[in-house]
One Martini backbone bead per residue (centre of mass of N, CA, C, O) as a GRO file, in nm:
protein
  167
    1UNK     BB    1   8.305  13.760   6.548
    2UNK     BB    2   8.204  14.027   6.596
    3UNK     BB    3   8.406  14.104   6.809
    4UNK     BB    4   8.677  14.036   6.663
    5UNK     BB    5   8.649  14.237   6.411
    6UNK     BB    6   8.659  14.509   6.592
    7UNK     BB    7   8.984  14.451   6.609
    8UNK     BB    8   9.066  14.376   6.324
    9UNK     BB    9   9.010  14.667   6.208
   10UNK     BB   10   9.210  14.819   6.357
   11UNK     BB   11   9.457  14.711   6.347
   12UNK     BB   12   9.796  14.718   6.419
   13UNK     BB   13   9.842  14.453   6.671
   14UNK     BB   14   9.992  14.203   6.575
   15UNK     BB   15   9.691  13.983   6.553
   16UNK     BB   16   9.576  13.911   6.252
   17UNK     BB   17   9.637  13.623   6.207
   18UNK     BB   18   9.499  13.512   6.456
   19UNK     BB   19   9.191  13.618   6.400
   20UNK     BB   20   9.158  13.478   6.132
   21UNK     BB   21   9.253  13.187   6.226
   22UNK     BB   22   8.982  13.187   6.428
   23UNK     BB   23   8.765  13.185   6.207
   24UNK     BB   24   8.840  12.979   6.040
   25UNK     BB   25   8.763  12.767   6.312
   26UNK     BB   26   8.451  12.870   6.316
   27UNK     BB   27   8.420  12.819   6.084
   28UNK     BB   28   8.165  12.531   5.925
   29UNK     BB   29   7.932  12.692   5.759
   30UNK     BB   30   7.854  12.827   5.507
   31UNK     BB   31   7.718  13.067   5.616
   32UNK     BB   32   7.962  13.145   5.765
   33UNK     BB   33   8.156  13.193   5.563
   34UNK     BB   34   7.984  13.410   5.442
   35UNK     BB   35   7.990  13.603   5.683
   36UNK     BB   36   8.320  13.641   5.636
   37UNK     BB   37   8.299  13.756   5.401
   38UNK     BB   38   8.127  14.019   5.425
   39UNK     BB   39   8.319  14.123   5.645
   40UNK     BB   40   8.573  14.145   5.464
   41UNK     BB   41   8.446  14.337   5.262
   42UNK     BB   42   8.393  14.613   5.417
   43UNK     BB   43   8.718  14.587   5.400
   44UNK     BB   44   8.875  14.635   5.142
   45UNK     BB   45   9.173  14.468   5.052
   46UNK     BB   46   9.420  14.267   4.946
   47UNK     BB   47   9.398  14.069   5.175
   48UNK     BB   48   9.077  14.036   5.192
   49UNK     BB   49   9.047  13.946   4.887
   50UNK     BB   50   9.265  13.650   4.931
   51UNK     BB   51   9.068  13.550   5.124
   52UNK     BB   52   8.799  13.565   4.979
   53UNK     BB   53   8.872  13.371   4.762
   54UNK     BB   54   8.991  13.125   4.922
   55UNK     BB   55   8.733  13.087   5.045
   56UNK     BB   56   8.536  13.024   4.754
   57UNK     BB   57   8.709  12.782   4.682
   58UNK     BB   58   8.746  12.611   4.925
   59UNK     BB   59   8.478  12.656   5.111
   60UNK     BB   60   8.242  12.701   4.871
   61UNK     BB   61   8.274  12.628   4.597
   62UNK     BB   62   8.265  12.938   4.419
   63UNK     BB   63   8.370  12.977   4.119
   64UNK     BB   64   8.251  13.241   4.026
   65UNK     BB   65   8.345  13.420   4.238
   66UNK     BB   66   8.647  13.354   4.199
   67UNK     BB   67   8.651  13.423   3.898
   68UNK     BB   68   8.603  13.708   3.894
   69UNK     BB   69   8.790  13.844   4.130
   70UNK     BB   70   9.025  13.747   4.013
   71UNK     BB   71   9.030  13.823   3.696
   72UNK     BB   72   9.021  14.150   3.864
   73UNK     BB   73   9.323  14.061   4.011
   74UNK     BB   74   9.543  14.056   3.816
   75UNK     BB   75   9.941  14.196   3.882
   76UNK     BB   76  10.114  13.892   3.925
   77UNK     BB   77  10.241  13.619   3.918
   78UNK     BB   78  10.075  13.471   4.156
   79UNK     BB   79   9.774  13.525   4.049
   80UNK     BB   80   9.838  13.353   3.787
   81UNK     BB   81   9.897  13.088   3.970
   82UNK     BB   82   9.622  13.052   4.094
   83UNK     BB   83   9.445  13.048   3.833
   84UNK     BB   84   9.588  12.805   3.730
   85UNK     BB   85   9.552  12.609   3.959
   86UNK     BB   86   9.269  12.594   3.883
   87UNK     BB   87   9.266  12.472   3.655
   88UNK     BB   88   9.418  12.215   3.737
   89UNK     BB   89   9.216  12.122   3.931
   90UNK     BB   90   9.008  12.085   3.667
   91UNK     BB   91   9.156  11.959   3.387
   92UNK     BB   92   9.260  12.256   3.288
   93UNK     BB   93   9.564  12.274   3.111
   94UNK     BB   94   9.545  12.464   2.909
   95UNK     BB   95   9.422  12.725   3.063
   96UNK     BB   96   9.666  12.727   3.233
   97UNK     BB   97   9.855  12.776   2.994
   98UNK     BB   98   9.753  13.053   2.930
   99UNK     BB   99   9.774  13.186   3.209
  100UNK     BB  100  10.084  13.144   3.222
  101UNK     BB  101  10.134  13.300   2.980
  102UNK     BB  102   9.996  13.577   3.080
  103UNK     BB  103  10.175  13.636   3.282
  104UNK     BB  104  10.445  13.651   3.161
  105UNK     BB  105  10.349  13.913   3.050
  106UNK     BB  106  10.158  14.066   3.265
  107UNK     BB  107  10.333  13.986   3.547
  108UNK     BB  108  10.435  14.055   3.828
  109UNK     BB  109  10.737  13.942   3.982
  110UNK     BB  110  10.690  13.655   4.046
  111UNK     BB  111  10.724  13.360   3.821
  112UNK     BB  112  10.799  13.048   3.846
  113UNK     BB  113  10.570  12.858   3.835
  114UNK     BB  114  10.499  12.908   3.561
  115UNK     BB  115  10.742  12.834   3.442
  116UNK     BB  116  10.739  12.530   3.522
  117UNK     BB  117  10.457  12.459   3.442
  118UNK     BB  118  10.524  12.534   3.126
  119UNK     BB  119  10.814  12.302   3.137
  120UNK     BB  120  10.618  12.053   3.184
  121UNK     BB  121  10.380  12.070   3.008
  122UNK     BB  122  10.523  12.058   2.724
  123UNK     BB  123  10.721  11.809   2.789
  124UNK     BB  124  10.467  11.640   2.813
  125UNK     BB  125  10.373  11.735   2.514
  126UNK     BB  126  10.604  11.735   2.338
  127UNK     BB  127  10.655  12.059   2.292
  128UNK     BB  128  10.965  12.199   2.191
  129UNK     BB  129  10.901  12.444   2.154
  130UNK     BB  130  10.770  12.609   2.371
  131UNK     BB  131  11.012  12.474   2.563
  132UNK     BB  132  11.223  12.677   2.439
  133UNK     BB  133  11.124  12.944   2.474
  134UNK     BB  134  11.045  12.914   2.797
  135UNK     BB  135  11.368  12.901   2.837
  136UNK     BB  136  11.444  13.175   2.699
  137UNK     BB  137  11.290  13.357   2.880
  138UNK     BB  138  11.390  13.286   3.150
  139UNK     BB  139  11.704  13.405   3.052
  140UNK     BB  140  11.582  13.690   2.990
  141UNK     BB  141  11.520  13.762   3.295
  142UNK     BB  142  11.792  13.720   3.478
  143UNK     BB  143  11.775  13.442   3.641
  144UNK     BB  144  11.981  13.192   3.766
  145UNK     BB  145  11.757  13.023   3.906
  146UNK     BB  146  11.542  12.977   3.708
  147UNK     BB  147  11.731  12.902   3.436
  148UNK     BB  148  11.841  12.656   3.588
  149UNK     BB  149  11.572  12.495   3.680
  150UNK     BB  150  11.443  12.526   3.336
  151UNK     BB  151  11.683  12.385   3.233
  152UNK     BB  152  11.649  12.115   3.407
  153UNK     BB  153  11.394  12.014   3.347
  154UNK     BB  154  11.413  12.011   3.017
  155UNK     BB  155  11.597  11.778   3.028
  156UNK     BB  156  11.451  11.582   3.203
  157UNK     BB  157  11.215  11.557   2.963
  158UNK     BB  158  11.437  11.516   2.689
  159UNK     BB  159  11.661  11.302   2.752
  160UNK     BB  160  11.513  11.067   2.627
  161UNK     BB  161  11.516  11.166   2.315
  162UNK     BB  162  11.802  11.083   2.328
  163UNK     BB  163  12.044  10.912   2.212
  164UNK     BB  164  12.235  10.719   2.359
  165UNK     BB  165  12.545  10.813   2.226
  166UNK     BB  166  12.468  11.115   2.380
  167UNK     BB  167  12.447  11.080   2.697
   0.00000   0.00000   0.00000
């Protein structure tokens, strides 16, 4: 690892991808993932920084550290939802949707996921006031295809409790 390090630390080989996925398919013991997380330390990059996240959540399951090094790095609205699945993991959907709603309002660039995950959670705990919110911010961002999914969602899961000589 220490010889391919060498070369992947040079960067703009075109080559960076398969030398990661190398390192991921030689480590097999915690300590080697330790090792593989340590060197990529060395160099943090926001690419080495969510290798080393990916790395602590899956293969190491040390929770505090991903959860530190995660929320010092919410910045994205796929940050927020990287977050939030990790509480969805956890069997902790409130948590999920608290940091889905705040993705929503402090997170750049896409944000479907929060969307989609928020209007599923809502419809699915009947909370129809959220889910009317949740529909409106996303016509607001004004993105026809997100807003079309999300009122397509939200029909799906509410049009049960329309009374059937309506439907």
């Amino acid at each position: 690892m220490d010889e391919l390090f060498k070369e992947y630390n040079v960067g703009n080989s075109g080559f960076e991808d398969l030398m990661m996925d190398i390192c991921f398919t030689l480590c097999k013991t915690k300590e080697e993932w330790q090792y593989l997380v340590k060197k990529l330390g060395k160099n943090p990059t926001d690419w080495r920084k969510d290798l080393i996240m990916d790395i602590q959540k899956k293969y190491l399951q040390d929770d505090d550290a991903y959860l530190k090094m995660r929320k010092d790095d919410l910045h994205y609205g796929m940050d927020y939802w990287d977050l939030a699945e990790f509480y969805i993991g956890k069997g902790e959907q409130k948590k999920a949707a608290e940091i889905a709603e705040e993705g929503l309002i402090k997170g750049d660039g896409r944000q479907t996921e929060l969307f989609v995950f928020l209007s599923d959670h809502y419809a699915k705990i009947r909370d129809t006031a959220n889910l009317e919110r949740v529909v409106k911010c996303a016509i607001k961002k004004k993105s026809a295809s997100l807003s079309i999914r999300v009122c397509e969602r939200s029909w799906i899961h509410t049009r049960s409790e329309i009374p059937c000589s309506l439907q």
